[in-house]
Gaussian input, Z-matrix of N, CA and C with variables (Angstrom, degrees):
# hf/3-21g

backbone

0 1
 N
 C     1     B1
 C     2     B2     1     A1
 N     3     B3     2     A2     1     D1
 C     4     B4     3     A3     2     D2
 C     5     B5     4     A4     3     D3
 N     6     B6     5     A5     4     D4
 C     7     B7     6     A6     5     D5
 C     8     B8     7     A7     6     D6
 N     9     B9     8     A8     7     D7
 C    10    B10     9     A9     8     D8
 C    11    B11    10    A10     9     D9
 N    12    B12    11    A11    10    D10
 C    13    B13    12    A12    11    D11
 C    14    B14    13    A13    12    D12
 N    15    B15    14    A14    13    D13
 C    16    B16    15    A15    14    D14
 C    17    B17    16    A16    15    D15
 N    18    B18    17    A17    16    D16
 C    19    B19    18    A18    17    D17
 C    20    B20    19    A19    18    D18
 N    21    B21    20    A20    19    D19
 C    22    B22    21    A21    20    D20
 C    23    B23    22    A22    21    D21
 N    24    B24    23    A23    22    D22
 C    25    B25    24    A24    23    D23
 C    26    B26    25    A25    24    D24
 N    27    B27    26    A26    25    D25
 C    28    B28    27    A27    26    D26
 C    29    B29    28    A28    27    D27
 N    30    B30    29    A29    28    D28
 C    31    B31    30    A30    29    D29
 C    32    B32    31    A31    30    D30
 N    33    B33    32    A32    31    D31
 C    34    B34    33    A33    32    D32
 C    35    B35    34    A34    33    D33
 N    36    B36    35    A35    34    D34
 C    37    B37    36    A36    35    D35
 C    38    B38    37    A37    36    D36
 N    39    B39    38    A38    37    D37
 C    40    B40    39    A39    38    D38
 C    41    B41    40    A40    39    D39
 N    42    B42    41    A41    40    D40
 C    43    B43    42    A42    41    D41
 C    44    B44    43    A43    42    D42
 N    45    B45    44    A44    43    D43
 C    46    B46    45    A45    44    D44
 C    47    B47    46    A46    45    D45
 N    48    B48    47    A47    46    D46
 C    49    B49    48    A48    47    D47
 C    50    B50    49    A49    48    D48
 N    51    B51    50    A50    49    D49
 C    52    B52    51    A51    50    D50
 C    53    B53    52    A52    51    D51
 N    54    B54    53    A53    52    D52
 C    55    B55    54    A54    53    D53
 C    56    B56    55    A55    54    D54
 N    57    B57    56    A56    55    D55
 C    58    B58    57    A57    56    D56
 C    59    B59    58    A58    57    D57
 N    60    B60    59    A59    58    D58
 C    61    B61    60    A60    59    D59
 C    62    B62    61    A61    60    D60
 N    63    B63    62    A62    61    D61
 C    64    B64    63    A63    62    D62
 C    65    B65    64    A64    63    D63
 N    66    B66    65    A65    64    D64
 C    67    B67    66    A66    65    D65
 C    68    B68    67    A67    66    D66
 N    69    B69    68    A68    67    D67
 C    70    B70    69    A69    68    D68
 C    71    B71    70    A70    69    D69
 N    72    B72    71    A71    70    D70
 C    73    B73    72    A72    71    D71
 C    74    B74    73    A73    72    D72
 N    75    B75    74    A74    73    D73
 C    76    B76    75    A75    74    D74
 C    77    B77    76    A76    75    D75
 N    78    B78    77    A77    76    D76
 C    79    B79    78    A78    77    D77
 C    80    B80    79    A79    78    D78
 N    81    B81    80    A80    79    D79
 C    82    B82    81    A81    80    D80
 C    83    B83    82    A82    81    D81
 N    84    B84    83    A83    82    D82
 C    85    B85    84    A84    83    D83
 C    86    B86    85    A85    84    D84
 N    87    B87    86    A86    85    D85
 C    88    B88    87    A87    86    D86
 C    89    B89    88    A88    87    D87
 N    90    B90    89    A89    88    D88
 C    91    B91    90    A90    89    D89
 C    92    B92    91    A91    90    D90
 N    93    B93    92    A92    91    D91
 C    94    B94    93    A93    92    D92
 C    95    B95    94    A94    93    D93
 N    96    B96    95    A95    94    D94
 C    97    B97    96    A96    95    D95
 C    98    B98    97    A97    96    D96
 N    99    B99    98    A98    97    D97
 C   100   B100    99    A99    98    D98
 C   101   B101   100   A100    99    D99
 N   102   B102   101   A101   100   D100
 C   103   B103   102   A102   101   D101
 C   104   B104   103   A103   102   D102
 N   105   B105   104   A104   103   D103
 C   106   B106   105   A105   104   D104
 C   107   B107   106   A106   105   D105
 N   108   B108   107   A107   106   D106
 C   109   B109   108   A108   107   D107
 C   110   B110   109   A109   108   D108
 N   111   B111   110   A110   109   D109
 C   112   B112   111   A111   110   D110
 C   113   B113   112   A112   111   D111
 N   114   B114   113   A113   112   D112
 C   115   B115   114   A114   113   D113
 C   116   B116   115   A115   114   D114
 N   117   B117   116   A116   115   D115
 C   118   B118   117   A117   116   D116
 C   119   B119   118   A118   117   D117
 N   120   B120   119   A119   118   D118
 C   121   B121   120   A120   119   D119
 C   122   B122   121   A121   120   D120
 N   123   B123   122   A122   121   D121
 C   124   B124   123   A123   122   D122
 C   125   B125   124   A124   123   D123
 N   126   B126   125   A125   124   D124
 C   127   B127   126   A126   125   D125
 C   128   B128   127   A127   126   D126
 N   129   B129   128   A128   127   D127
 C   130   B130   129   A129   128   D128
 C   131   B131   130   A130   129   D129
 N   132   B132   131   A131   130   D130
 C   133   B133   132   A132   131   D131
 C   134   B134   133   A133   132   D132
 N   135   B135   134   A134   133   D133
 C   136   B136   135   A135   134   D134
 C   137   B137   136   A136   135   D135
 N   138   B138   137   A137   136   D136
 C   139   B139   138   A138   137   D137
 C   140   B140   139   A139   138   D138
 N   141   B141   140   A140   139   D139
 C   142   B142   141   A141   140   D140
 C   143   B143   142   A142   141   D141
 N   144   B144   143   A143   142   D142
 C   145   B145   144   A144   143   D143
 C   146   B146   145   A145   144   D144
 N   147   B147   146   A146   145   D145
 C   148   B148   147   A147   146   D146
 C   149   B149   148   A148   147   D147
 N   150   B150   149   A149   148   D148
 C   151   B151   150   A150   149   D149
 C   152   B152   151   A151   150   D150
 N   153   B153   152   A152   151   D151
 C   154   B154   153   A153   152   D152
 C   155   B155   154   A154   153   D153
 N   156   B156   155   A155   154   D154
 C   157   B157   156   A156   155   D155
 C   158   B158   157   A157   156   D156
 N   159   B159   158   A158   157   D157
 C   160   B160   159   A159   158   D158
 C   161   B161   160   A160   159   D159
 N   162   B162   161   A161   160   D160
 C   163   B163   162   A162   161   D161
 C   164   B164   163   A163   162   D162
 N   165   B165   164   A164   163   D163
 C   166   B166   165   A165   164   D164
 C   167   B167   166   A166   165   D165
 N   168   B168   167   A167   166   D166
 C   169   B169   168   A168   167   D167
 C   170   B170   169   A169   168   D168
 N   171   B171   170   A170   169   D169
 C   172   B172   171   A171   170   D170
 C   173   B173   172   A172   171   D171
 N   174   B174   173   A173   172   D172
 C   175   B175   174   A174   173   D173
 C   176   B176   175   A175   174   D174
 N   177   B177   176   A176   175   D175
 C   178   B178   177   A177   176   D176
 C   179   B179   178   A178   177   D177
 N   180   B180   179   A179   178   D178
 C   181   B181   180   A180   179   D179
 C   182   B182   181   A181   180   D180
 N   183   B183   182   A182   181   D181
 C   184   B184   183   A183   182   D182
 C   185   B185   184   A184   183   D183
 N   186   B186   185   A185   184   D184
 C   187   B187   186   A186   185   D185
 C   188   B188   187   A187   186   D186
 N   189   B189   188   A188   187   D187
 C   190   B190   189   A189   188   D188
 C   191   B191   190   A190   189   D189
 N   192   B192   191   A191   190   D190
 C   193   B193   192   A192   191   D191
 C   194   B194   193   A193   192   D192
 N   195   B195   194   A194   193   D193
 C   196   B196   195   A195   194   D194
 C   197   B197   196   A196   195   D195
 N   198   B198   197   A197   196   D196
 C   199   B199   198   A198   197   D197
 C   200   B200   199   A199   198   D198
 N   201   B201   200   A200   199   D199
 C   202   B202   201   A201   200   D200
 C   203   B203   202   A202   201   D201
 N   204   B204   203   A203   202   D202
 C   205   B205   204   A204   203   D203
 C   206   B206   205   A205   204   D204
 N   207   B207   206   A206   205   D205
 C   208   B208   207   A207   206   D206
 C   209   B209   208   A208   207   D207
 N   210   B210   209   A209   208   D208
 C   211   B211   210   A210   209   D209
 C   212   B212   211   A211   210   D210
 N   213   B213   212   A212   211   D211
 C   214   B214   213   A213   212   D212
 C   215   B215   214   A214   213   D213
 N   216   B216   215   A215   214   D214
 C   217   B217   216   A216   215   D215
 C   218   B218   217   A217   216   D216
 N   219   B219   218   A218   217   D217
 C   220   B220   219   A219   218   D218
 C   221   B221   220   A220   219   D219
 N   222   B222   221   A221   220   D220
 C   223   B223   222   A222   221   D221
 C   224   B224   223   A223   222   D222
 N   225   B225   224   A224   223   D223
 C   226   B226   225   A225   224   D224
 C   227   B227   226   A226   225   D225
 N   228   B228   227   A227   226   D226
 C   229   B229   228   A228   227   D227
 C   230   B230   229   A229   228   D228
 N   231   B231   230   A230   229   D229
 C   232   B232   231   A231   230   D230
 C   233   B233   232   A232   231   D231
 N   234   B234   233   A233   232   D232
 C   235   B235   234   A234   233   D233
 C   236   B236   235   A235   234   D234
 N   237   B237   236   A236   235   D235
 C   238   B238   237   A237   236   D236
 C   239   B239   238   A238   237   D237

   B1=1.4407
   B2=1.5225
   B3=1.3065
   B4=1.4104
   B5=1.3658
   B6=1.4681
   B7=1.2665
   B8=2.0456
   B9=1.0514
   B10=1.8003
   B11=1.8836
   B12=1.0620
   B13=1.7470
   B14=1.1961
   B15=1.1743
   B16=1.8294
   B17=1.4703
   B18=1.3307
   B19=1.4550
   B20=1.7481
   B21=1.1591
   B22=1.3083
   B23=1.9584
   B24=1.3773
   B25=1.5547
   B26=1.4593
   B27=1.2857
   B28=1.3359
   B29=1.3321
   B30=1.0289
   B31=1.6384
   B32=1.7079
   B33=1.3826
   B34=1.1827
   B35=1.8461
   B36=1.3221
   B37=1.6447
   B38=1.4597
   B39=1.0743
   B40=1.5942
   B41=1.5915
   B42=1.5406
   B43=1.4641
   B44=1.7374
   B45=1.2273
   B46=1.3050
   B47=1.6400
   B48=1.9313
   B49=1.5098
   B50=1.9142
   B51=1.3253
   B52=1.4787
   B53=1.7703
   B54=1.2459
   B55=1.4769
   B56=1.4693
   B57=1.4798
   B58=1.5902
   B59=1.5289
   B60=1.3601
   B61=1.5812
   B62=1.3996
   B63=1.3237
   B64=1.2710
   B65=1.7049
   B66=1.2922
   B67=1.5637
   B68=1.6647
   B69=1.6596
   B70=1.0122
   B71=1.6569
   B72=1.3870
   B73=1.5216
   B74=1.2739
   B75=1.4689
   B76=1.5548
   B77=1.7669
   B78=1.3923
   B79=1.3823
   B80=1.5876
   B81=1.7628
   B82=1.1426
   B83=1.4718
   B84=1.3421
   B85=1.4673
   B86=1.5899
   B87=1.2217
   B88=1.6472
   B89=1.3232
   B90=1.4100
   B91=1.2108
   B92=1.6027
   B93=1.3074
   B94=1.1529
   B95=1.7423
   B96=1.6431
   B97=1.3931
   B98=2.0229
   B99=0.9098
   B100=1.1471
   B101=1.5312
   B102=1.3786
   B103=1.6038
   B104=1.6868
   B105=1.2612
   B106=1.6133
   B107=1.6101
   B108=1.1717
   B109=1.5524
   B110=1.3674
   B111=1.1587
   B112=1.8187
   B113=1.6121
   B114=1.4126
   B115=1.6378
   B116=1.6674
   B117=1.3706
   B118=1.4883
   B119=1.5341
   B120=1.5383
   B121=1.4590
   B122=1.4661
   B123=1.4808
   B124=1.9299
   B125=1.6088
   B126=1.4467
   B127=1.1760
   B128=2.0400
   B129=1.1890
   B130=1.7106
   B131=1.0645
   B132=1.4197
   B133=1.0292
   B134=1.5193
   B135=1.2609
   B136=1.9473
   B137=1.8823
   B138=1.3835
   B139=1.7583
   B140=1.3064
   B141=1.3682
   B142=1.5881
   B143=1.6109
   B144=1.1550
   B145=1.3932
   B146=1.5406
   B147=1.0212
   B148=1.7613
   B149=1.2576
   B150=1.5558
   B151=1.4896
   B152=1.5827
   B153=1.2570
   B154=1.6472
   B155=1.6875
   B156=0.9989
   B157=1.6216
   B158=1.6225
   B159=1.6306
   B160=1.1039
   B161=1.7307
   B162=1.4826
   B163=1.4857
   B164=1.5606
   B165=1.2458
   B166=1.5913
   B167=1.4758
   B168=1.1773
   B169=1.9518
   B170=1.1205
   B171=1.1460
   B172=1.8243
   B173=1.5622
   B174=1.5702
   B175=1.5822
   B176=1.2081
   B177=1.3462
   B178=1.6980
   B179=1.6146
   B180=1.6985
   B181=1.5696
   B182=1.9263
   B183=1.3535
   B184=1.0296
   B185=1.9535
   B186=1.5733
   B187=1.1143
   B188=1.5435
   B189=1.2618
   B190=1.5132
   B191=1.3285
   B192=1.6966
   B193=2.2041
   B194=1.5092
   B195=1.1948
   B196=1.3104
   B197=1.7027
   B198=1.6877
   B199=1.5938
   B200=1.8597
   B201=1.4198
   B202=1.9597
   B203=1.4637
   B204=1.6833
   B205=1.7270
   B206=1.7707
   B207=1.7168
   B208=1.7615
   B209=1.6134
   B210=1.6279
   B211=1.0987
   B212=1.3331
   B213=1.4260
   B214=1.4258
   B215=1.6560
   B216=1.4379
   B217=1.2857
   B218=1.9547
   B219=1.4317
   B220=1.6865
   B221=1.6601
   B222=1.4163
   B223=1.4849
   B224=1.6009
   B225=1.1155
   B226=1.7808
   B227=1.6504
   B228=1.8649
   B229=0.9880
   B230=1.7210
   B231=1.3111
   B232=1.9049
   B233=1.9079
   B234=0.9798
   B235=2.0768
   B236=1.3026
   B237=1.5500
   B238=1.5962
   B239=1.4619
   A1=109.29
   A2=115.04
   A3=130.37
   A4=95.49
   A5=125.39
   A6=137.66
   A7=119.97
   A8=95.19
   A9=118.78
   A10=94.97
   A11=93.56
   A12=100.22
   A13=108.68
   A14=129.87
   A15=136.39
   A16=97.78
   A17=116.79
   A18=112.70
   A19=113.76
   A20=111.86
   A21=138.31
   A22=136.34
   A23=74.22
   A24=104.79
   A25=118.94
   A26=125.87
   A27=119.18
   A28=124.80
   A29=130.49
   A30=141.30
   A31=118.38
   A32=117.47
   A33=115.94
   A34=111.11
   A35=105.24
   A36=97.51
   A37=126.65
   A38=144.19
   A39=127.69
   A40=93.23
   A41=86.60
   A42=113.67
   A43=114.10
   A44=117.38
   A45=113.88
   A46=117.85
   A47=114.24
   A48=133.98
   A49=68.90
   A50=101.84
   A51=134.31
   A52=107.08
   A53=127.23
   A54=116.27
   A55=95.47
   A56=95.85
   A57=110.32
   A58=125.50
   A59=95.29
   A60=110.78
   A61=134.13
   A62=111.65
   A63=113.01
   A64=113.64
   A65=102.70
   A66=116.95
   A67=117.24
   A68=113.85
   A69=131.05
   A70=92.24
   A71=115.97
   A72=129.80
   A73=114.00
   A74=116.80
   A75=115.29
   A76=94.17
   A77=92.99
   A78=101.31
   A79=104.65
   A80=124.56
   A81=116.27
   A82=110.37
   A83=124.21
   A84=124.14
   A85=110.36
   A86=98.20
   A87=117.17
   A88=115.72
   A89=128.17
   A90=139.08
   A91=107.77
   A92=112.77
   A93=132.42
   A94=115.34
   A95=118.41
   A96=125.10
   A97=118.02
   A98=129.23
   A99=109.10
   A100=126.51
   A101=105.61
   A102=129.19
   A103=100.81
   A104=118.85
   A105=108.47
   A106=105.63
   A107=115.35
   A108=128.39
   A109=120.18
   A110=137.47
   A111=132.75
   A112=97.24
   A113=108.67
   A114=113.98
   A115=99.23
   A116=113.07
   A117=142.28
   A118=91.21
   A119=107.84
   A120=102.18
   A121=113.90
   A122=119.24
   A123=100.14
   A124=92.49
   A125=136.21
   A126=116.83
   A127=120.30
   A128=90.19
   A129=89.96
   A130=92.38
   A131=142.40
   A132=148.83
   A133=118.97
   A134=108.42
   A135=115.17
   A136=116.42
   A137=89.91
   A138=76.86
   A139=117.11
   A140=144.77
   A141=137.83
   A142=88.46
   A143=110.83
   A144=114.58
   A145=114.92
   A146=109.83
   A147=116.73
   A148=128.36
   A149=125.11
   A150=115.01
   A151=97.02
   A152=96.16
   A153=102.56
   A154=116.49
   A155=129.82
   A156=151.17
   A157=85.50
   A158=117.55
   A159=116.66
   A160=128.94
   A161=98.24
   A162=115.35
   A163=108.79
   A164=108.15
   A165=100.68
   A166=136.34
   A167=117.94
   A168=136.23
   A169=99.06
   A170=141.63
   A171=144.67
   A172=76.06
   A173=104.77
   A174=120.58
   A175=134.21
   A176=103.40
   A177=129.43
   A178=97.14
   A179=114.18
   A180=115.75
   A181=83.47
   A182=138.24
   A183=118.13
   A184=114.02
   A185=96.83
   A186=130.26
   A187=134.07
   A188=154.21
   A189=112.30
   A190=106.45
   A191=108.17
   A192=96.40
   A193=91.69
   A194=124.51
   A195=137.65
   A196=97.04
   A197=84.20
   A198=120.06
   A199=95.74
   A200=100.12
   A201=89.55
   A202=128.60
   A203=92.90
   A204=120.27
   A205=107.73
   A206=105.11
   A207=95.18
   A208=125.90
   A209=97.47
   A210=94.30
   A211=117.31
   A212=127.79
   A213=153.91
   A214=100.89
   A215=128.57
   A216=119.25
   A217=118.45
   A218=95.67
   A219=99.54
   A220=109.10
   A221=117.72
   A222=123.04
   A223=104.72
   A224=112.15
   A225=100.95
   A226=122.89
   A227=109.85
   A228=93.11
   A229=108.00
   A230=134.02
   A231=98.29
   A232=83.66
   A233=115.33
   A234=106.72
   A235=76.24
   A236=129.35
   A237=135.35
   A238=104.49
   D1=149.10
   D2=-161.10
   D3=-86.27
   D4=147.60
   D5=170.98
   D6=-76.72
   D7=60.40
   D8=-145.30
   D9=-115.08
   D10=140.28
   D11=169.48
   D12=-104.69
   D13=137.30
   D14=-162.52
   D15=-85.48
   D16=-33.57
   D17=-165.02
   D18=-91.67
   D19=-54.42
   D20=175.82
   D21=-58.60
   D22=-44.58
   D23=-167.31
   D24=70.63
   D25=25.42
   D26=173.77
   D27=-82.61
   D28=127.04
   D29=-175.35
   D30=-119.15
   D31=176.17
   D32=-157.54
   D33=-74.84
   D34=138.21
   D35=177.30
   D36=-91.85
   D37=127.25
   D38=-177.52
   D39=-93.33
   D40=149.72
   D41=-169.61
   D42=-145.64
   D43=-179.70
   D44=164.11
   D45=-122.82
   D46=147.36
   D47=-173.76
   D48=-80.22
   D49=151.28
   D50=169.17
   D51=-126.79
   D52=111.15
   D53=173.24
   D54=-104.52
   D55=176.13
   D56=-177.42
   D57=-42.05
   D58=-42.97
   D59=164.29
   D60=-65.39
   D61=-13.63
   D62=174.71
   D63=106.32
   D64=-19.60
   D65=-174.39
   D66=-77.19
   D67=101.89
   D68=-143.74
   D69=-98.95
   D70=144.33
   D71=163.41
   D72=-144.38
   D73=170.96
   D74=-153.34
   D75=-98.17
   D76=160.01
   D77=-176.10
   D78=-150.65
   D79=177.44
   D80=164.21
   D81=-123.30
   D82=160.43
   D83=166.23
   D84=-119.08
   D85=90.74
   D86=168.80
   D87=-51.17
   D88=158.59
   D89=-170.82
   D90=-105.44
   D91=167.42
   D92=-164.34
   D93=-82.04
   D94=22.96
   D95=-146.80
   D96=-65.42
   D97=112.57
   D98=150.92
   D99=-137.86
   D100=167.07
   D101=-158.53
   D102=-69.18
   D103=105.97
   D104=-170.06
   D105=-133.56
   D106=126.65
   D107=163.59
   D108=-56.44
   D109=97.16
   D110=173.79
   D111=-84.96
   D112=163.94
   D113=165.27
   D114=-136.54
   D115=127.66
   D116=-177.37
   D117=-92.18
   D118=104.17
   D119=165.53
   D120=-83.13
   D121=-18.08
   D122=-179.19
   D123=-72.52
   D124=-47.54
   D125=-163.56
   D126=-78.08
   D127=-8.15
   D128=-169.58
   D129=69.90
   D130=116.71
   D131=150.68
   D132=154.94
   D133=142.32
   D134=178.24
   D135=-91.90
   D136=123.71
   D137=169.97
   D138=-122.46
   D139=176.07
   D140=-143.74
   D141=-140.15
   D142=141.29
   D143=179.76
   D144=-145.44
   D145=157.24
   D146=161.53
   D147=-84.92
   D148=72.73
   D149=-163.41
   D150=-105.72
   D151=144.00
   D152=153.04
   D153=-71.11
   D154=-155.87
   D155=-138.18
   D156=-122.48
   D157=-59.29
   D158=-174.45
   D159=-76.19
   D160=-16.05
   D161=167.13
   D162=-75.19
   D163=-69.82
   D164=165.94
   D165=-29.93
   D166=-33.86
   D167=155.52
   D168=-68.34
   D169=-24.80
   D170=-157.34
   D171=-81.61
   D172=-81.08
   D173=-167.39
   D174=-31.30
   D175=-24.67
   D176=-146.15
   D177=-108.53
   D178=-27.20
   D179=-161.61
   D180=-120.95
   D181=-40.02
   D182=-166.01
   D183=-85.51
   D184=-49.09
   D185=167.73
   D186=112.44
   D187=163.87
   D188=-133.83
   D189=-87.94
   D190=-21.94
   D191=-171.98
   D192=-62.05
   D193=-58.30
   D194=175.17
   D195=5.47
   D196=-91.00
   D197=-146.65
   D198=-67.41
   D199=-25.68
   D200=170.86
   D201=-66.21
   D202=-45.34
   D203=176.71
   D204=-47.18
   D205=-39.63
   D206=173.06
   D207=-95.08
   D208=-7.92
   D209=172.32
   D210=-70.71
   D211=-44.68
   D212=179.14
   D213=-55.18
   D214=-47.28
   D215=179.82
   D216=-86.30
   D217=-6.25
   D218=166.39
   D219=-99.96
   D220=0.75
   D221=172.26
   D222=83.51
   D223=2.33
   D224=176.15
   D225=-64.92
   D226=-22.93
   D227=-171.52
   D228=-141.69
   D229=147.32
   D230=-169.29
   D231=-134.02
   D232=47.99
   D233=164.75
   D234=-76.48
   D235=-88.07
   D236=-129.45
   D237=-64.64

């Protein structure tokens, strides 16, 4: 499974390590992902998702039909 946020779409950024010297090498900046259970009260039922930190605030302030309905129409996510 892809290192992907279900809600958001944010994924990992490449960047560069900087040492004291100035001597730059490639690096990545991973995302904030974790494995989280929602519960859909019109459907009765739990579904498991990949949210980041910032999807979860998404979830928490929009709410989940909400926050699926835009995920699903920006293509990040296709259960719902």
């Amino acid at each position: 499974m892809s290192k992907v946020c279900q809600i958001t779409g944010k994924k990992a950024m490449v960047g560069n390590n900087v040492s004291h010297s100035k001597r730059r090498t490639k690096r990545r900046f991973d995302i904030n992902l974790f494995t989280k259970k929602f519960f859909l009260p019109e459907e009765n039922r739990w579904i498991t998702l990949r949210v980041s930190a910032a999807g979860i605030r998404t979830i928490n302030k929009k709410g989940i039909i909400s926050a699926l309905k835009d995920a699903k129409e920006n293509g990040f996510i296709n259960i719902y």
